[in-house]
C-alpha positions, -999 to 999 in steps of 0.1 A, spaced: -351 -296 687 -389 -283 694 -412 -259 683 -422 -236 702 -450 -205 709 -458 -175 733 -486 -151 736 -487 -124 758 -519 -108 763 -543 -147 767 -543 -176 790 -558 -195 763 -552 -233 772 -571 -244 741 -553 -222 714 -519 -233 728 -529 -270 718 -539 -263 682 -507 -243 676 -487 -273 694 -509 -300 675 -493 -278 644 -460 -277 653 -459 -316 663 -439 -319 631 -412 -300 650 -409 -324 687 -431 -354 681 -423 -370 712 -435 -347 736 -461 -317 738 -470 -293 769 -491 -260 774 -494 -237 801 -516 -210 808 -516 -187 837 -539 -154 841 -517 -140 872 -513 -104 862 -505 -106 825 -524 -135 809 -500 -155 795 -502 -187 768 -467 -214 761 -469 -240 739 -440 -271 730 -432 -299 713 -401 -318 717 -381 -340 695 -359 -350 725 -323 -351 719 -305 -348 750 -324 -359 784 -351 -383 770 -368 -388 806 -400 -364 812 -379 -343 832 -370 -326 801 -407 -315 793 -417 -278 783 -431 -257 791 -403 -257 821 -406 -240 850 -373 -226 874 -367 -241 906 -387 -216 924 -417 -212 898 -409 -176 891 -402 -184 855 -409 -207 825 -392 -212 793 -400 -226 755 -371 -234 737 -359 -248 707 -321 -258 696 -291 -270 715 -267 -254 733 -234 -269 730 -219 -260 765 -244 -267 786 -221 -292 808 -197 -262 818 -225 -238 821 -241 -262 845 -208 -266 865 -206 -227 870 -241 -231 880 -234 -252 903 -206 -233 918 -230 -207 922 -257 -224 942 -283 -238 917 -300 -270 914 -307 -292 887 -337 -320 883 -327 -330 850 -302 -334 825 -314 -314 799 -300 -279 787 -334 -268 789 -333 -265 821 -295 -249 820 -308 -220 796 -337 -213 824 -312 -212 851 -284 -189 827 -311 -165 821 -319 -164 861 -286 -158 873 -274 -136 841 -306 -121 831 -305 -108 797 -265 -112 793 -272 -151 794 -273 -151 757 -236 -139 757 -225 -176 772 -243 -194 751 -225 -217 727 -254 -233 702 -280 -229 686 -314 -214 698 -344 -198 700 -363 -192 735 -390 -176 752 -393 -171 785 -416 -154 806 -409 -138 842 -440 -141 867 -424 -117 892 -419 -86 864 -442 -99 841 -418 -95 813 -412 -119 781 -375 -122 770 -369 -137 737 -340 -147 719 -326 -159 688 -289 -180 681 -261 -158 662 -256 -172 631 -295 -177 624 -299 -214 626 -333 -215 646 -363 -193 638 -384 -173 655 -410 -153 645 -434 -124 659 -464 -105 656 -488 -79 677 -527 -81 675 -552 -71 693 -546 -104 714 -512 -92 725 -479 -100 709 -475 -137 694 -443 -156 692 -436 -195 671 -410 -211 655 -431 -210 621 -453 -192 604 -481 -217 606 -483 -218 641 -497 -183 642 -520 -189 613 -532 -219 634 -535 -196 663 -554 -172 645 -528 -148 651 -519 -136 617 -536 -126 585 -539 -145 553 -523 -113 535 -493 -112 510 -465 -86 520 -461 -70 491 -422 -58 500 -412 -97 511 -426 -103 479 -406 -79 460 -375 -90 475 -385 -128 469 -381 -125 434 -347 -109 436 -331 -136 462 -353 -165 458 -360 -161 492 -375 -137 519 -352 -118 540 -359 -111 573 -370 -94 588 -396 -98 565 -424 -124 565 -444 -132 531 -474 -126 559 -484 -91 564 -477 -80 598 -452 -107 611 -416 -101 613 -385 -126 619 -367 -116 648 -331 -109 631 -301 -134 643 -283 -120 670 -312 -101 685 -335 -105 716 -369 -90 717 -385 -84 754 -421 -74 763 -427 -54 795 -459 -38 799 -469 -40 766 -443 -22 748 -419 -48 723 -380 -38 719 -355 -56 697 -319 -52 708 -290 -67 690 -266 -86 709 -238 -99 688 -231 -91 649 -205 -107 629 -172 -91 638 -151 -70 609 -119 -86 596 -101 -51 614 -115 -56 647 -96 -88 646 -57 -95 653 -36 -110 625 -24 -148 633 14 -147 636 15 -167 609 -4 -190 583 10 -223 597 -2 -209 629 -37 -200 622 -34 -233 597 -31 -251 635 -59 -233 657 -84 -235 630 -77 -273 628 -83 -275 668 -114 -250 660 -127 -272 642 -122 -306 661 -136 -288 691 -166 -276 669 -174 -312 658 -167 -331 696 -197 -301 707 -218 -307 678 -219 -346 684 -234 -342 718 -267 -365 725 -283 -390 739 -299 -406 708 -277 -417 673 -259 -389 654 -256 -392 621 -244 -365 589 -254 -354 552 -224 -366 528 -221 -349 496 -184 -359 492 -175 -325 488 -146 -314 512 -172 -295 538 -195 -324 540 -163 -349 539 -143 -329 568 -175 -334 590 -177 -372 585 -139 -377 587 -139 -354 618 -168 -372 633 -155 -405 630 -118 -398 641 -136 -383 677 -163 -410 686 -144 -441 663 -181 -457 660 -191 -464 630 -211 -432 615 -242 -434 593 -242 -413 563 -269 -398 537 -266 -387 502 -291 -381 470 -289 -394 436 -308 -390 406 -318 -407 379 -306 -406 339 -316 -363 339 -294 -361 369 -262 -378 358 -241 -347 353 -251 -335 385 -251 -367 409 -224 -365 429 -229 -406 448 -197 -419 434 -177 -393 451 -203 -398 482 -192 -432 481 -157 -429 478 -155 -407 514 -177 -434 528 -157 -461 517 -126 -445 531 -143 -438 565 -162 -471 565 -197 -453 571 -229 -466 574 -238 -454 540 -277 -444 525 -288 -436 493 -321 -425 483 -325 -421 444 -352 -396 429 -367 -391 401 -395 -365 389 -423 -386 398 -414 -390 432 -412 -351 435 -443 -346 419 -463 -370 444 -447 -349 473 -447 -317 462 -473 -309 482 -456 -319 515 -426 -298 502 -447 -268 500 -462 -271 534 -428 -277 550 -415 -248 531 -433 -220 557 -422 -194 531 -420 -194 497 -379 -202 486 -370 -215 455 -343 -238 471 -348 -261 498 -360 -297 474 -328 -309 480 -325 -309 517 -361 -318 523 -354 -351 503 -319 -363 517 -338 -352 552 -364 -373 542 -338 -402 537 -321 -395 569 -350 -392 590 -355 -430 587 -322 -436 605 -314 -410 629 -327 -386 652 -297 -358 646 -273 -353 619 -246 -330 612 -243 -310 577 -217 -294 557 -233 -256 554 -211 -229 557 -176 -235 547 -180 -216 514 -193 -185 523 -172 -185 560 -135 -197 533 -147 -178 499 -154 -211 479 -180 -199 458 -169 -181 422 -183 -153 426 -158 -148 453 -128 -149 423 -149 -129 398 -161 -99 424 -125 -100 438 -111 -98 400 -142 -72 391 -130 -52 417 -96 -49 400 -113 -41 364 -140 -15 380 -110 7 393 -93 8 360 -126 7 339 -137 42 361 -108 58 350 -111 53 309 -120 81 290 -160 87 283 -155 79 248 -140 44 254 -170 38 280 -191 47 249 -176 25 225 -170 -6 247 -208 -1 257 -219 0 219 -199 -30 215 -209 -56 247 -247 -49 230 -233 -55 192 -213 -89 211 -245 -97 232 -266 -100 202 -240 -117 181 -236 -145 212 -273 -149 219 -262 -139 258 -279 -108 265 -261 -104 298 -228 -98 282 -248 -58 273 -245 -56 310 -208 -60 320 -199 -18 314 -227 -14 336 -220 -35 360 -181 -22 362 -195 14 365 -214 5 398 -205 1 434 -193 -31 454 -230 -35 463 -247 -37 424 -220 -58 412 -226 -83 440 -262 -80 437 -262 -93 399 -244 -127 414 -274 -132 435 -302 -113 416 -328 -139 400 -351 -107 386 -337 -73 389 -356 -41 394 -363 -31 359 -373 -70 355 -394 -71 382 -412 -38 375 -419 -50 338 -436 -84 359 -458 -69 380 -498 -64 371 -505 -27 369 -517 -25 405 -481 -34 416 -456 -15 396 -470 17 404 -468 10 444 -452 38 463 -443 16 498 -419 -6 482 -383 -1 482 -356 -17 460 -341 -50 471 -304 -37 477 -318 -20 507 -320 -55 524 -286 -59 519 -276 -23 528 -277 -28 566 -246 -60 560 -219 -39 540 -195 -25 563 -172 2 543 -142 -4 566 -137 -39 553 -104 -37 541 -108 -65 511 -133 -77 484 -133 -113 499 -140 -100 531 -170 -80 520 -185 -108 504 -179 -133 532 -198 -107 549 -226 -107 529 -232 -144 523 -226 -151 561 -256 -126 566 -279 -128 538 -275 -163 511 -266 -183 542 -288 -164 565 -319 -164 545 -321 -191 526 -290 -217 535 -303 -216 576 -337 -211 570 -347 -236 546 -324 -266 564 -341 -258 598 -377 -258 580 -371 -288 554 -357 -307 581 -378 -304 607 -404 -313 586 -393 -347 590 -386 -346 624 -348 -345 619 -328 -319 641 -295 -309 614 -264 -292 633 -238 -271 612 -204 -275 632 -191 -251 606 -206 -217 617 -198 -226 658 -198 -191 664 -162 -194 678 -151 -209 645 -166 -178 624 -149 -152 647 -119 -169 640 -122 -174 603 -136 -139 592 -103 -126 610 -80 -145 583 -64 -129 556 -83 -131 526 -50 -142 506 -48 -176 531 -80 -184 518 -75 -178 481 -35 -191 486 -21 -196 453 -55 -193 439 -72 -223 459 -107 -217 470 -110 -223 511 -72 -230 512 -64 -224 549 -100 -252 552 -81 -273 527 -47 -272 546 -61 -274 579 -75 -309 569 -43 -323 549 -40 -349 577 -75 -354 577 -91 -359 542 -74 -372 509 -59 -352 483 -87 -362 459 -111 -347 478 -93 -316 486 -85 -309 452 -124 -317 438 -138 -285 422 -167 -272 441 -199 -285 430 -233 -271 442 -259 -292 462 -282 -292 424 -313 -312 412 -324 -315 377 -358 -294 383 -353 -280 347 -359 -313 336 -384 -319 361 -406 -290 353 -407 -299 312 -416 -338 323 -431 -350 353 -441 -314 369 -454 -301 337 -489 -303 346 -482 -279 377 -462 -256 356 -490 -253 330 -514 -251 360 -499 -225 376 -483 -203 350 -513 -207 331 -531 -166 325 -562 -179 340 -542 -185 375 -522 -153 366 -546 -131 363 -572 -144 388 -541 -140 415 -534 -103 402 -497 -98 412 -484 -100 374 -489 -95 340 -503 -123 323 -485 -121 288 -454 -114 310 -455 -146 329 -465 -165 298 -432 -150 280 -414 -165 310 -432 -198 305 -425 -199 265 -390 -187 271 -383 -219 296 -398 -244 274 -379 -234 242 -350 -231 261 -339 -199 264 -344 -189 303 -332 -206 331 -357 -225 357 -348 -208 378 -373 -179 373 -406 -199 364 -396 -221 396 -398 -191 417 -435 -184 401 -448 -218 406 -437 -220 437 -452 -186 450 -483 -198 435 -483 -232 455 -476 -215 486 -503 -188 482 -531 -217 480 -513 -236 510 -510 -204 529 -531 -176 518 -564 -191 503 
């Protein structure tokens, strides 16, 4: 795991440093910049957190055996051994160990098409002396970053955002359409940047430079379910994805330094840690968060326990309360990159692991890639309602619509008002409201004047637009589909690669193997909802692997009392940013709107999730932006 940084357009030895000297957070235990003016003047910069190969010969910026080209890279690719064999057969040479210098040698003999034989996760730059041309690529799934921008110094390329900032490379300027879409998913999706002018390269894509002119082509998108066979059978595909799986976890556990993995005690997390320590049958170190007395209904350490009991793990706790969060929160908002309002939770049990380990191994994925979220039951049951509510008569619409509001003011739950609406729309709004934190209307009521009249910003489903596919022949299919590509995508992947390398900690997610995923979004939706079991085929697949207790355990999110938090020990920076002195002096929304927000929270009647989102925008403009 590294971070790394191109420019194309400067030999500019001295900038490379204080982007590296940024980045150091990312590979502490090695740096390198190279420069070269030969035709196109041309800046790398590396760090290295080294993970497989620890001699020097694994430094970056790499050159090829016969200097034509040099590479920056960051991730792991999986199946490096057999890519060097066929190397091999093919005539090249090797100095080192490292699947640095396998990725340099895949892209010269394959060119472009290298990406297509890589098994991993990556992002990479590398730049061709002989055509003076830049290829750039990132992993499939989304695991690594890798961002871009064109200035008048040429086009710019780092694994944060704060590398170009350090470079100089990027403005200090709010994008006004990330931020519109930030405060519908709590996140930013790419390829949107909360900085003006600076895109993420979209997973799956490469992006080359050739005589100054940038393309972006895609090279692998998540495959429909109807571009994929039918298993004979379930106890067949029960089998392969239990050998998928093992196979994903042997790769994963590749390195030359200590592996060790997160442990929620949840079947995803368990799975791993079972996996892990029937393959190496060394005894595994494991990591879990607890919380204190405002965190008891959410602490999930006894079950935590019980896995690592049963798999006689090395087992960590770290226990935190909202003083502790309040005395890093600044950290956490530097490591963030861009604003999210998830990502506590990982940067703590990171935090924890970091102490240990060099590498450890996470859980992420298995409920979008096996529909174990709810929202996979109520969209598949909504779907089922929406065909027989669109076929009422008017006049019943009419009624039932006077009623949810007569209901919804009777319950105190306003959202009940919604449900005829949200039957009357398509697939796309009624999945939208399970991942909406403000909607349009919401949003347009929030912004200062300046903002809600803006004519260059576009609604929020339009981000999503681009991930539906109409010939998905299922609910469950469509929303696997659109978790895999946007919650996962954008905030899952992005916030575990930036709150963990934070702290130095490289986190793999055996899970999404991209061979695994092909496989799994082929299955039947029915074999993963079997007799109304969320992730059943996962669950079956690891009968022989994990105990009935923990297969059976209702799903419980990765959560941390921040409600509590924010009306105890981070009070001060909720009044401080929420206040309409911070409000207004920032400009982006209405004062008496964001205090309505801030009085509904503290008298209990909105979630925290909202004024989170503000405080944290807030944090992140000073960090950032100021």
């Amino acid at each position: 795991m590294c971070g790394l940084f191109a420019l194309i357009g400067a030999a500019d030895a001295a900038l490379g440093r204080r982007v590296a000297d940024c980045l150091q957070h990312r590979g502490p235990d090695d740096s390198g910049v190279w420069a070269s003016d030969r035709g196109t003047p041309v800046t790398l910069a590396s760090t290295r957190l080294s993970i497989i190969d620890l001699s020097p010969a694994g430094h970056m910026p790499m050159h090829s055996a016969d200097g034509r080209m040099v590479i920056v890279y960051n991730g792991e690719i999986y199946n490096f051994r057999e890519l060097r064999a066929e190397l091999e057969g093919r005539g090249e040479t090797f100095q080192s160990q490292s699947d640095t210098e396998v990725l340099l040698a895949a892209y010269r003999c394959w060119g472009t098409h290298c990406v297509q034989r890589l098994r991993g996760m990556f992002a990479f730059a590398i730049w061709d002396m002989d055509k003076q041309q830049l290829f750039a690529a990132r992993d499939r799934l989304g695991i690594k970053p890798l961002y871009w921008t064109e200035s008048v110094r040429g086009l710019a390329i780092a694994s944060e955002l704060k590398g170009l900032l350090a470079g100089g490379l990027a403005t200090r300027e709010l994008d006004l359409q990330a931020l519109h879409h930030y405060l519908t998913f709590y996140c930013v999706p790419p390829p949107h940047t909360m900085l003006a002018g600076v895109q993420a390269l979209l997973p799956g894509h490469s992006l080359t430079w050739q005589a100054g002119r940038v393309s972006v082509q895609q090279y692998w998108d998540l495959p429909a379910t109807h571009t994929y066979g039918k298993p004979a059978d379930y106890e067949e595909a029960r089998r392969e994805l239990h050998r998928l799986l093992e196979e994903s976890i042997r790769l994963h556990m590749i390195a030359d330094v200590p592996v060790g993995a997160f442990l929620s005690g949840g079947m995803d997390s368990s799975a791993v840690v079972a996996l892990m320590t029937r393959i190496s049958g060394a005894r595994l170190k494991t990591f879990s968060v607890g919380f204190q007395a405002e965190g008891r209904q959410i602490d999930e350490r006894s079950f935590a326990r019980q896995v690592a009991a049963r798999y006689d793990t090395d087992h960590a706790e770290v226990v935190v309360d909202g003083g502790q969060v309040a005395a890093q929160l600044a950290q956490f908002v530097r490591a963030m990159d861009q604003p999210t309002g998830d990502g506590l939770n990982t940067f703590l049990v990171s935090q924890a692991a970091a102490q240990h380990v060099k590498v450890a191994l996470s859980g992420l994925g298995g409920d979008e890639l096996f529909a174990g979220y709810s929202q996979f039951r109520y969209l598949q049951q909504a779907d089922g309602l929406a065909r027989w509510w669109q076929h009422t008569p008017r006049w019943l619409q009419a009624a039932a619509r006077s009623g949810s509001r007569l209901v919804a003011a009777a319950a105190g739950r306003p959202a009940i008002a919604g449900v005829p609406a949200w039957l009357s729309g398509d697939f796309l709004s009624r999945y939208l409201r399970t991942r909406t934190l403000f909607d349009e209307d919401h949003k347009l009521r929030l912004y200062a004047g300046k903002l809600r009249h803006s004519a260059n910003v576009v609604g929020s489903s339009d981000a999503l637009t681009a991930y539906c596919d109409a010939n998905e022949p299922n609910v469950i299919a469509k929303v696997t589909r659109l978790e895999l590509k946007g919650y996962m995508a954008h905030m899952l992947l992005r916030d575990t690669d930036a709150m963990s390398m934070a702290h130095s900690l490289e986190v793999r997610v055996p899970l999404i193997d991209h061979q695994l995923v092909e496989f799994a979004v082929g299955l039947p939706a029915e074999w993963k909802m079997r007799g109304g079991r969320p992730k059943a085929i996962l669950a079956d697949a690891l009968a022989d692997v994990l105990p009935p207790a923990v297969l059976a355990r209702r799903k419980q999110g990765f959560e941390i009392p921040l409600g509590s938090w924010l009306r105890n020990e981070l009070r001060t920076v909720l009044e401080d940013t929420l206040a309409p002195a911070t409000v207004m002096r920032r400009g982006l929304f209405d004062a008496q709107r964001a205090a309505a927000l801030h009085a509904d929270f503290l008298a209990g009647r909105g979630a925290y999730m909202r004024v989170w989102a503000l405080v944290v925008l807030e944090l992140w403009q000073r960090e950032y932006l100021d």
